[in-house]
N, C-alpha and C positions, 0 to 999 in steps of 0.2 A: 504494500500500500504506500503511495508516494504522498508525499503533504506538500506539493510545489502549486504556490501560485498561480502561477503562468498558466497552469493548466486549468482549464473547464470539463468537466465529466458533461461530455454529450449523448452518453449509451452505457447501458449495463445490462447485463440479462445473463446469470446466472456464474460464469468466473472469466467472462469477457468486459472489459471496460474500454469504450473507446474514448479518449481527452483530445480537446482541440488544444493549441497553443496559441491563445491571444497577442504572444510577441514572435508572431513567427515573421522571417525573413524573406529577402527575395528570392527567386530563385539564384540569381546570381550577384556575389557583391563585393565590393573590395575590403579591406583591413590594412592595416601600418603596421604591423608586425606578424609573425607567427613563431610559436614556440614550439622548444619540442619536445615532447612526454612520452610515457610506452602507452597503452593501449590500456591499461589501467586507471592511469592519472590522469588521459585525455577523458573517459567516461563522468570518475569524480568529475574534474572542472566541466563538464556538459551538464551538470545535475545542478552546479554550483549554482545560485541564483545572486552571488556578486561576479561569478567571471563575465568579463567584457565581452562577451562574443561577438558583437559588433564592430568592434576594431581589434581585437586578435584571436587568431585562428592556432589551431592546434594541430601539428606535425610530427610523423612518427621520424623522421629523415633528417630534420633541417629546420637552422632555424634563421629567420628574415625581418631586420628590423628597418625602417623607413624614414627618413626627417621627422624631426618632430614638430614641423608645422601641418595645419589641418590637413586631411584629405580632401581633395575637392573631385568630383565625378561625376560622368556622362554614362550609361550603362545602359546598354538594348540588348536583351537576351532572346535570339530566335531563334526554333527549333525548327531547322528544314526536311528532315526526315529524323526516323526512328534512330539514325546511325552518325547523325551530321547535328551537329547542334553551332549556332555562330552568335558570338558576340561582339559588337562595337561599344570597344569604350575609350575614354580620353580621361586622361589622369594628371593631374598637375607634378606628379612626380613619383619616382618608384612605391609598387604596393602588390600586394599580394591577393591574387581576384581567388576566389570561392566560388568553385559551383555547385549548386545541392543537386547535385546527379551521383550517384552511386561509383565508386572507385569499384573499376574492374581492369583487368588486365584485358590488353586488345584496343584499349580506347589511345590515340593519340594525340595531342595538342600542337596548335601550329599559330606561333602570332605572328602574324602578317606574311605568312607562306613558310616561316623557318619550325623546323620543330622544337620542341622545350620539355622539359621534364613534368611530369603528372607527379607529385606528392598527394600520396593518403592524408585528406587534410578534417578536422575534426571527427574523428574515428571512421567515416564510411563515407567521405565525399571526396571531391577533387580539386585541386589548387595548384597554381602557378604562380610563379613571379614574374612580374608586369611591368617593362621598364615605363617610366615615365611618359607621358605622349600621347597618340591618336594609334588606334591599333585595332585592329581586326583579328579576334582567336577564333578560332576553328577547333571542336574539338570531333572528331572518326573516328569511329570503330570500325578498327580493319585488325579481327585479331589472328594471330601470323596460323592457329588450327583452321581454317577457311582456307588459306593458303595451301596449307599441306595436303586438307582435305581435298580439293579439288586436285595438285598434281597426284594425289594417290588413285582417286577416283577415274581421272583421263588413263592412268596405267593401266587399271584395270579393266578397262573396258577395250584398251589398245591389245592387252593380254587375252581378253574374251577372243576378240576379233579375230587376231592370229590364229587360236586355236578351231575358233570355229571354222575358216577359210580352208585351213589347213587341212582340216577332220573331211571336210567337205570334197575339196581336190582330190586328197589320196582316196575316197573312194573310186572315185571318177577316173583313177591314172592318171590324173594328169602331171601330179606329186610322184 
């Protein structure tokens, strides 16, 4: 049983409880720093109701600290298909964007055509660092078992082929 604020009990029905979160956040958003904890200590501080979440993020990898004058920011978060997601944002100087999309392996980030490293960023989402500027991220999933699957699949069916041709001629003599 959790006793946090933030939360509204919208549903219960027997040992299901669903809570909404009256401070929830964008999908996508920036921060001035990020820390780093194990998987542990990132869950505590996500429970914590004085951690900043809003200007610092939580990293199992790395940690990223920014001026310490305000953040200032532009942010459009579009989702073009199921495997492409794009954001435009403009940043008055280095910061560390946050997307509430699920960390999974396969997915890759591109800010303004280059690629960049994906940190697991407050236990189960995804974050980057963002240099200063006007910038277009890209983040695709393209995970490399798709890849494989398909050159294994093409063999296999190149492998069918052959034997089927093959089985087929030698009856015929002409094998």
């Amino acid at each position: 049983k959790l006793n946090l604020p933030k939360y509204k009990k919208v549903f219960e029905n027997k040992s299901v409880v669903i809570l909404e979160n009256s401070q929830s956040l964008p999908r996508a958003y920036l921060t001035n720093q990020a820390i780093k904890a194990s998987d542990q200590e990132t869950l505590q501080l996500m429970l914590d109701e004085n951690f900043p979440i809003k200007t610092t993020s939580i990293t199992s990898d790395m940690e990223f600290i920014s001026s310490g004058e305000p953040l200032g920011e532009n942010l459009s978060y579009e989702q073009l298909t199921n495997s492409h997601t794009m954001i435009k944002v403009a940043t008055n100087q280095d910061a560390y964007l946050v997307v509430l999309d699920s960390f999974y392996p396969g997915w890759k980030a591109l800010i303004d055509g280059q690629v960049t490293k994906i940190h697991r960023t407050n236990y189960n989402f995804r974050g980057i660092v963002l240099p200063k500027g006007n910038h277009r991220v890209d983040f695709i999933y393209k995970p490399d078992s798709l890849k494989y699957g398909t050159i294994i699949s093409g063999l296999s069916i190149l492998v069918i082929l052959t034997l089927f041709l093959y089985s087929r001629f030698s009856k015929k003599g002409i094998i």
